[in-house]
BALOBA-1460 file (C-alpha; in Angstrom, 3 decimals):
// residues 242
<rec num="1" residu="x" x="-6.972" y="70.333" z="-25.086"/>
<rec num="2" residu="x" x="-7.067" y="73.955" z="-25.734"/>
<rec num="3" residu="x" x="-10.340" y="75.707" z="-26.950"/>
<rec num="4" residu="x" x="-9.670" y="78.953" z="-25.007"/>
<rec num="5" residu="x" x="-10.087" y="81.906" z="-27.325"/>
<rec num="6" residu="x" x="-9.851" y="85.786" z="-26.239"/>
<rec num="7" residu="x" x="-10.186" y="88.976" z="-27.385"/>
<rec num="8" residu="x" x="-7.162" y="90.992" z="-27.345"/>
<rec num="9" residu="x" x="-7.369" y="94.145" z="-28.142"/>
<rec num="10" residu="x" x="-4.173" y="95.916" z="-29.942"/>
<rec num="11" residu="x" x="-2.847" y="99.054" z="-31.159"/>
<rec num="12" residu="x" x="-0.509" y="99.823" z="-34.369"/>
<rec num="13" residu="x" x="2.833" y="101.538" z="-33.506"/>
<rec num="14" residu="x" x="3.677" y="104.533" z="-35.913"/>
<rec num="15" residu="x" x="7.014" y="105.185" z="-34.457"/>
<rec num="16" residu="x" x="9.681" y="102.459" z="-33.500"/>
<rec num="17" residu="x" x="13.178" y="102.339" z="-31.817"/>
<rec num="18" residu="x" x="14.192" y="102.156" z="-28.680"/>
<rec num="19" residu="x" x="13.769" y="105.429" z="-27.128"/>
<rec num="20" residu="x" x="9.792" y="104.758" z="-27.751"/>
<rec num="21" residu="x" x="10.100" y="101.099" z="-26.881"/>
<rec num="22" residu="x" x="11.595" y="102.286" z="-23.223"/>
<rec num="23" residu="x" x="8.826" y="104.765" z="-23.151"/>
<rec num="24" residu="x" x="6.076" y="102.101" z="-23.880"/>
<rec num="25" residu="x" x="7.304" y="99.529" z="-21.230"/>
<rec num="26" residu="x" x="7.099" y="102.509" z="-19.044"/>
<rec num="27" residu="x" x="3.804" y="102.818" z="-19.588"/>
<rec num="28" residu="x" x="2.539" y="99.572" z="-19.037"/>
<rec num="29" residu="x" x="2.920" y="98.611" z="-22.813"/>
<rec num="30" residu="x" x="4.316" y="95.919" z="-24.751"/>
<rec num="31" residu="x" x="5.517" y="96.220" z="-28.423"/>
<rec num="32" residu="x" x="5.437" y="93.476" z="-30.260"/>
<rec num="33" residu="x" x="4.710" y="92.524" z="-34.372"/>
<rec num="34" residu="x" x="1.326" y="90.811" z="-35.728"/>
<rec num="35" residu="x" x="2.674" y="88.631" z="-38.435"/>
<rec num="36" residu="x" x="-0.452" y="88.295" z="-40.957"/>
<rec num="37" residu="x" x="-1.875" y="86.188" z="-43.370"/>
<rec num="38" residu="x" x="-0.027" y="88.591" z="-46.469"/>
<rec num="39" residu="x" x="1.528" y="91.586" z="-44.143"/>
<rec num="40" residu="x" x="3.164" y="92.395" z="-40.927"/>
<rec num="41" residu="x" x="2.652" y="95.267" z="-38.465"/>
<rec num="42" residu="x" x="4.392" y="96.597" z="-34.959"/>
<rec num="43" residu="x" x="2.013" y="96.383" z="-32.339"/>
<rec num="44" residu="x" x="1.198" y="97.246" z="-29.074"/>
<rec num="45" residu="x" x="-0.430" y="95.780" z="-26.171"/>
<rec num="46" residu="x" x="-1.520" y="96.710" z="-22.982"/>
<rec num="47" residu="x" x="0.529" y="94.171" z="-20.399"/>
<rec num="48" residu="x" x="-2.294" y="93.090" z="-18.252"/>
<rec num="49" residu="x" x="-4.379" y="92.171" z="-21.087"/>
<rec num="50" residu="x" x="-1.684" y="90.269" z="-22.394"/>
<rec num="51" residu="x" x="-1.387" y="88.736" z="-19.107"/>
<rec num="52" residu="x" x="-5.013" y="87.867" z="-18.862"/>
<rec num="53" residu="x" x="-5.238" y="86.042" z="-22.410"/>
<rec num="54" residu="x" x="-2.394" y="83.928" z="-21.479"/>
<rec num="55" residu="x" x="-3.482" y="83.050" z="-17.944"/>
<rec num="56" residu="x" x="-6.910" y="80.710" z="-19.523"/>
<rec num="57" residu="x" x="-6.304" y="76.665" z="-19.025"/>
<rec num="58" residu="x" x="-4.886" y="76.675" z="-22.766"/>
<rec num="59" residu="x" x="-2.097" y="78.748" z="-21.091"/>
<rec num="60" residu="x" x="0.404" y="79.704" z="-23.619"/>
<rec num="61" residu="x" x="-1.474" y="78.006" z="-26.465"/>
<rec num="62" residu="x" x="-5.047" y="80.405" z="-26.268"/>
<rec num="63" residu="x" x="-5.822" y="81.256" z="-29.506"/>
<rec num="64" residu="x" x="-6.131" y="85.009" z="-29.561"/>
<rec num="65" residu="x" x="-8.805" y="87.041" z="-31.214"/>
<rec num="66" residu="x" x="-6.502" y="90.181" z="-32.057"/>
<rec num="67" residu="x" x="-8.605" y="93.571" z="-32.655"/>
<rec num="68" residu="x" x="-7.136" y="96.603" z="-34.037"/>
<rec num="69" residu="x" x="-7.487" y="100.023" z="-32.523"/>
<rec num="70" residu="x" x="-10.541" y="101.612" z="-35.141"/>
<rec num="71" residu="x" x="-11.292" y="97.986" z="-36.891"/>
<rec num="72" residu="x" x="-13.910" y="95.820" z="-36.270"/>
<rec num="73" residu="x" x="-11.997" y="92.353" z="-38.099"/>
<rec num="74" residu="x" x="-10.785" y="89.937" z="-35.638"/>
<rec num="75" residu="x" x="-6.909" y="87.931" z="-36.239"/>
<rec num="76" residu="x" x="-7.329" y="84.682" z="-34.373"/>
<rec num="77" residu="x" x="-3.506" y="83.989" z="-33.983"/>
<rec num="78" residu="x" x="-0.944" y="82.768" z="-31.035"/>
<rec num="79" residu="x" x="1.917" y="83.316" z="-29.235"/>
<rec num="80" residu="x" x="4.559" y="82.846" z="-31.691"/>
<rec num="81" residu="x" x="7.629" y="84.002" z="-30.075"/>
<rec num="82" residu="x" x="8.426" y="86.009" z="-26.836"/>
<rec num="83" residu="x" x="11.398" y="87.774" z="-24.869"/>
<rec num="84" residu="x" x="11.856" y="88.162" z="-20.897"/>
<rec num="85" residu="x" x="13.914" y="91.213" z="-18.756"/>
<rec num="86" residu="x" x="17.063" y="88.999" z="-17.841"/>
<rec num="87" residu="x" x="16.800" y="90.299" z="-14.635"/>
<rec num="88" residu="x" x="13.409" y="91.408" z="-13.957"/>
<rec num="89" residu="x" x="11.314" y="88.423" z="-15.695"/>
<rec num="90" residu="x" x="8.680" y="90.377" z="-16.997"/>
<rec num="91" residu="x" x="8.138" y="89.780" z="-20.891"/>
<rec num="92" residu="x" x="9.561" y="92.445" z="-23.343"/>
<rec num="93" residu="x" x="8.482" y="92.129" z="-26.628"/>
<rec num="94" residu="x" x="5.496" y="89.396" z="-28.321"/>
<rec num="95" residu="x" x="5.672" y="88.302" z="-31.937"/>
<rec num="96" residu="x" x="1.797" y="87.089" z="-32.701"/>
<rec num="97" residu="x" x="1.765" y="85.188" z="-35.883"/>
<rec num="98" residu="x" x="-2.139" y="84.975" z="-37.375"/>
<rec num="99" residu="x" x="-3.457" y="81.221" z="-38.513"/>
<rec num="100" residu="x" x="-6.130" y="79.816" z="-39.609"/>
<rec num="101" residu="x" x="-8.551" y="77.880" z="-37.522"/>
<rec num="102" residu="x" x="-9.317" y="74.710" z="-40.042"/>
<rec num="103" residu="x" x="-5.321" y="73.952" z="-40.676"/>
<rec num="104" residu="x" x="-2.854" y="72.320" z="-37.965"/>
<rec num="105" residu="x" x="-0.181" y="73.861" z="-37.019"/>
<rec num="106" residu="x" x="3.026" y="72.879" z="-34.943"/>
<rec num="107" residu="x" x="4.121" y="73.824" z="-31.323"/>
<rec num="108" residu="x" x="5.969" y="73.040" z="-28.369"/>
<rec num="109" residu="x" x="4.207" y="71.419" z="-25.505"/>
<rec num="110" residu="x" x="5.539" y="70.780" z="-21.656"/>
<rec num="111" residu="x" x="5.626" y="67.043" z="-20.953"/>
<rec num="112" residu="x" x="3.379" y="66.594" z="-17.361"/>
<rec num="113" residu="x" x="4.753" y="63.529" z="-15.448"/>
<rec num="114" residu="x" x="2.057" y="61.256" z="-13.546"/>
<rec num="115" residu="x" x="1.926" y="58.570" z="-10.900"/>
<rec num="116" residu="x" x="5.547" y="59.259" z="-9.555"/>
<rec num="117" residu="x" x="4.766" y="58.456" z="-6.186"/>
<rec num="118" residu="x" x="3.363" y="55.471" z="-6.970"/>
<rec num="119" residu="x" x="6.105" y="53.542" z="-9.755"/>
<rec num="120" residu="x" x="7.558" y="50.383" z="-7.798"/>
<rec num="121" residu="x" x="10.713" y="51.687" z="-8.833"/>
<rec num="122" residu="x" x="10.745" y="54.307" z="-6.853"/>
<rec num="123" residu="x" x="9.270" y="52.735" z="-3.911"/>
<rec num="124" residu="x" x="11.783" y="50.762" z="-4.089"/>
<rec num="125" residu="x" x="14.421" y="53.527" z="-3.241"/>
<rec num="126" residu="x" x="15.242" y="54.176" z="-7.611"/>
<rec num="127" residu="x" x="15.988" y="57.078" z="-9.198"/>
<rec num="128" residu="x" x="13.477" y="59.065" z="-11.358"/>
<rec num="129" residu="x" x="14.747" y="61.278" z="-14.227"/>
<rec num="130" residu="x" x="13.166" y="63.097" z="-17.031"/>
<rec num="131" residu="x" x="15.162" y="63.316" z="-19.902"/>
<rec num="132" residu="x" x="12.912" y="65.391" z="-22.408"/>
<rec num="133" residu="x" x="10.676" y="68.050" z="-21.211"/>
<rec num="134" residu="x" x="8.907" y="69.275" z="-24.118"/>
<rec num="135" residu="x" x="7.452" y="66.848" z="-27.173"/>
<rec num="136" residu="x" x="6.884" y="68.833" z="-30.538"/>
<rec num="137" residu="x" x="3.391" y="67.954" z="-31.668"/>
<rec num="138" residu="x" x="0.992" y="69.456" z="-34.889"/>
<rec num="139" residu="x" x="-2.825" y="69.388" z="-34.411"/>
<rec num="140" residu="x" x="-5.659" y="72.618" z="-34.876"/>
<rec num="141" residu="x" x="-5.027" y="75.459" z="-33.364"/>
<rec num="142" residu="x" x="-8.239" y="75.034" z="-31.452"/>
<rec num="143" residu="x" x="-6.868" y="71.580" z="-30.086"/>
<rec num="144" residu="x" x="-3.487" y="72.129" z="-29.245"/>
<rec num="145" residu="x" x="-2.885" y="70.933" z="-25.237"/>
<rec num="146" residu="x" x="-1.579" y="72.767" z="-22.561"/>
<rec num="147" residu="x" x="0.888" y="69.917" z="-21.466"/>
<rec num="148" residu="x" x="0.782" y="66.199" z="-22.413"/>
<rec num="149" residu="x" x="0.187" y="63.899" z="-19.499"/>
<rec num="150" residu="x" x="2.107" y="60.795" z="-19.208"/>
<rec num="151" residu="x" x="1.738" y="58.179" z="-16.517"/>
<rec num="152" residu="x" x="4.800" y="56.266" z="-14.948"/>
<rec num="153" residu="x" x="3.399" y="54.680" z="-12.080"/>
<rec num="154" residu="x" x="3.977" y="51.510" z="-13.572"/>
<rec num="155" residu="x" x="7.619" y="51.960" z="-13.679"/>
<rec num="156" residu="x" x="10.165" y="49.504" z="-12.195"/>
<rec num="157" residu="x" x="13.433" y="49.540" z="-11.515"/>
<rec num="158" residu="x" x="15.809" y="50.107" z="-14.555"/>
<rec num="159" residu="x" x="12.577" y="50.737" z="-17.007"/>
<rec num="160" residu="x" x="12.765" y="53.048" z="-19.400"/>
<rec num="161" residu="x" x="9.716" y="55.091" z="-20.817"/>
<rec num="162" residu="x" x="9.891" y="56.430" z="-24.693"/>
<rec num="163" residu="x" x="7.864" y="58.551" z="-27.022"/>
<rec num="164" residu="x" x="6.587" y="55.337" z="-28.633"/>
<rec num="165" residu="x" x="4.881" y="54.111" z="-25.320"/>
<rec num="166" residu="x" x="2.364" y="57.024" z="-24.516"/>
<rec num="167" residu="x" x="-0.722" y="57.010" z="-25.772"/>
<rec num="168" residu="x" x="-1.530" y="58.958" z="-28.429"/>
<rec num="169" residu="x" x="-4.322" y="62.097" z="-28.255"/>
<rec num="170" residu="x" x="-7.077" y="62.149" z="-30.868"/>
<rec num="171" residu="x" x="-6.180" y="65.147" z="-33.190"/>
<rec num="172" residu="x" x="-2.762" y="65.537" z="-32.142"/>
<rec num="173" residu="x" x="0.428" y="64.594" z="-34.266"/>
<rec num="174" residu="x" x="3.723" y="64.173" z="-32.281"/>
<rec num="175" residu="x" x="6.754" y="65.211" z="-34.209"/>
<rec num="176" residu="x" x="9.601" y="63.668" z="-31.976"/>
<rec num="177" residu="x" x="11.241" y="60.332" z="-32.934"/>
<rec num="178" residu="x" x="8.962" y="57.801" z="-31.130"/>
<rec num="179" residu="x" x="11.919" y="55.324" z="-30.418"/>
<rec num="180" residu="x" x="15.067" y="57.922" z="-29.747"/>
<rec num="181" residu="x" x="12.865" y="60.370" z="-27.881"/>
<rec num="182" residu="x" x="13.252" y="59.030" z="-24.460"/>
<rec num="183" residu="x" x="10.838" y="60.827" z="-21.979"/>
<rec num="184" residu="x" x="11.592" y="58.806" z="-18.011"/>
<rec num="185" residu="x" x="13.970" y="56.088" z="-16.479"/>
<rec num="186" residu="x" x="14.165" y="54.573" z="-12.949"/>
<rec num="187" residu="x" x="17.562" y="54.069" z="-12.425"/>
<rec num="188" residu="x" x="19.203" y="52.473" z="-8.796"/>
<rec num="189" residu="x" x="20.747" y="55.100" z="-6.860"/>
<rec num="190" residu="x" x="24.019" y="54.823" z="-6.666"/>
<rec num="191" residu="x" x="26.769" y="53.555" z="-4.181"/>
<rec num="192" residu="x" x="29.174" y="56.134" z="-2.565"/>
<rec num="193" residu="x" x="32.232" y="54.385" z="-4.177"/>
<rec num="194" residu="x" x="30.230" y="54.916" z="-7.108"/>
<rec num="195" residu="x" x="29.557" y="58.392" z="-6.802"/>
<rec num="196" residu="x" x="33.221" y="59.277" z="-5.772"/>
<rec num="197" residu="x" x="34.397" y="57.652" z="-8.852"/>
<rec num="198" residu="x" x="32.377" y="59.661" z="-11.246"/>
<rec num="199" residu="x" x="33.123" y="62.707" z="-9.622"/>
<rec num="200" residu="x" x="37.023" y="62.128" z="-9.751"/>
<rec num="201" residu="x" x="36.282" y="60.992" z="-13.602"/>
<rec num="202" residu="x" x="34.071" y="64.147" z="-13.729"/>
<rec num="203" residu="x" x="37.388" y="66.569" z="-12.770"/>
<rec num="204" residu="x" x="39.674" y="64.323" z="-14.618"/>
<rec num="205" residu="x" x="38.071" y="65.501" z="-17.957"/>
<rec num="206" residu="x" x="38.040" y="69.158" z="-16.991"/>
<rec num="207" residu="x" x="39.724" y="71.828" z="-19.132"/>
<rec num="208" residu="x" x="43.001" y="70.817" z="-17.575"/>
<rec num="209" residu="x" x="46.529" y="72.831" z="-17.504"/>
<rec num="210" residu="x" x="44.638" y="74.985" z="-14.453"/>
<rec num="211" residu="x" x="42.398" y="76.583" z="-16.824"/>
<rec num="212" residu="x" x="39.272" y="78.232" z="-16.034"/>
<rec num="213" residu="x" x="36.146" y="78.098" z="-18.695"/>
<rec num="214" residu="x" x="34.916" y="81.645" z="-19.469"/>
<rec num="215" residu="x" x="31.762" y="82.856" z="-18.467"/>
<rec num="216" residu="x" x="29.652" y="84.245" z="-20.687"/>
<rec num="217" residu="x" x="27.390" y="87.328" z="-18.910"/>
<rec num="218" residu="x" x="23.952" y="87.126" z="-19.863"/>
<rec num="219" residu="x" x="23.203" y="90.069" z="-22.731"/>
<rec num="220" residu="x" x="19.916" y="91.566" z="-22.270"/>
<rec num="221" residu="x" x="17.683" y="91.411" z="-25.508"/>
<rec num="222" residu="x" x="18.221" y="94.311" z="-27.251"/>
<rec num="223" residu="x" x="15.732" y="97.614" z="-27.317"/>
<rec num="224" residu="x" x="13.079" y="97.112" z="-29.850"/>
<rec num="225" residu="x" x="14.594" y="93.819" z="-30.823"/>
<rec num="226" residu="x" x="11.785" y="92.268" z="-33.450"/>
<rec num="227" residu="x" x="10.472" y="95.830" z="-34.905"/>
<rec num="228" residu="x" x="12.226" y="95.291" z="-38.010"/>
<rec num="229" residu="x" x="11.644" y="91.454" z="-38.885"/>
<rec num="230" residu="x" x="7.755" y="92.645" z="-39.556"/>
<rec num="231" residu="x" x="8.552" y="91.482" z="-43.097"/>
<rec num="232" residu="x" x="6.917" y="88.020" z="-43.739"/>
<rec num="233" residu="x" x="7.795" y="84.710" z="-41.393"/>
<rec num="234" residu="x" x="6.908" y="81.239" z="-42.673"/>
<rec num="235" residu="x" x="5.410" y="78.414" z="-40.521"/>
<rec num="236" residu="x" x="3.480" y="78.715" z="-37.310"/>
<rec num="237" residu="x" x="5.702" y="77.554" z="-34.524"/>
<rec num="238" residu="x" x="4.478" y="77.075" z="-30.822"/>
<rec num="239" residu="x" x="5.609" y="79.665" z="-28.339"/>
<rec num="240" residu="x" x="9.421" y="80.185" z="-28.269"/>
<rec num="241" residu="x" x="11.206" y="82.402" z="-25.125"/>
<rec num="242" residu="x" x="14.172" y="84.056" z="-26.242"/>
């Protein structure tokens, strides 16, 4: 579960665009928006601290205690949304959305697969894949997990594990379909002939006539991107890179 909670300590932004975001980043900063219980404000924050509240065991689910420069009020909110460099990784720009502590809210939590080693399936030579990554689940803010854990070292060959066959957490709602969402399967690996088959079929249903699919070149996010949508956001989604 989560439960971590730290004090992150903020300042408001008086001037935006992106000749002061560059100058920020520069500096160590990150800008980001505080989406509020009735208002919105830019924001920013010092990049190790933001570092430090999100490196807890609740990981990207801590709930944050945000302070503003010359106020003594505490925000407990979370990571609502946040952008990456597309080259150099580090993150950009934070949108913190405020909530409060007595009513669920939703997010997006990494499934943790168990036991691998050990499912008879795969002892026996099968193939383990993970078709969903992520569940969507609603609980407290307080009891959100980091990851949900989910054993498969029962599985045999040609099992298939869903939604609807993990346990359930006290407190926590999942979202996802329990019979469509399908989370692990142990499939037999398959024969060469096999394999050259569906990589002939593979080619046959390429673009054909010779032609090549475009690539599309990875845009960075744009300067400042998210200084101007500090003007009301409804719901309190998990975490989202973009």
């Amino acid at each position: 579960m989560s439960g971590d909670r730290f004090r992150l300590e903020v300042k408001e932004r008086e001037r935006l665009g992106s000749p002061e975001t560059r100058r920020l980043r520069k500096q160590g900063l990150i800008p980001g928006v505080l989406y509020g219980k009735t208002a919105s404000r830019a924001i920013v924050i010092e990049e190790r601290a933001l570092r430090s509240a999100l490196s807890t065991d609740s990981g990207l689910h801590a709930v944050l205690d945000v302070v503003v420069e010359g106020q003594t009020t505490a925000h407990p909110s979370i990571l609502k949304a946040y952008q990456r460099h597309p080259v150099r990784g580090h993150v950009s720009h934070v949108d913190l959305q405020e909530v409060r502590l007595d009513r669920p809210i939703q997010a997006v939590v990494q499934i943790h697969l168990v036991g691998t080693e050990d499912a008879p399936g795969v002892r026996e030579g099968g193939v383990l894949s993970q078709p969903a990554t992520t569940l969507n689940v609603e609980a407290l803010p307080m009891e959100i997990p980091e990851s949900i854990e989910v054993d498969v070292s029962g599985m045999a060959m040609g099992d298939t594990l869903r939604l609807e066959d993990v346990a359930t957490q006290e407190g926590v709602t999942f979202l996802d379909d329990p019979h469509e969402l399908v989370i692990a399967t142990v499939a037999a690996p398959m024969r060469e002939e096999e394999l050259e088959a569906a990589t002939d079929e593979a080619a046959a249903e390429g673009l054909g006539d010779g032609e090549e699919a475009p690539e599309e070149a990875a845009e960075e996010p744009a300067e400042g991107e998210g200084d101007d949508a500090a003007a009301g956001a409804d719901g309190e989604p998990g975490p989202v890179e973009s």
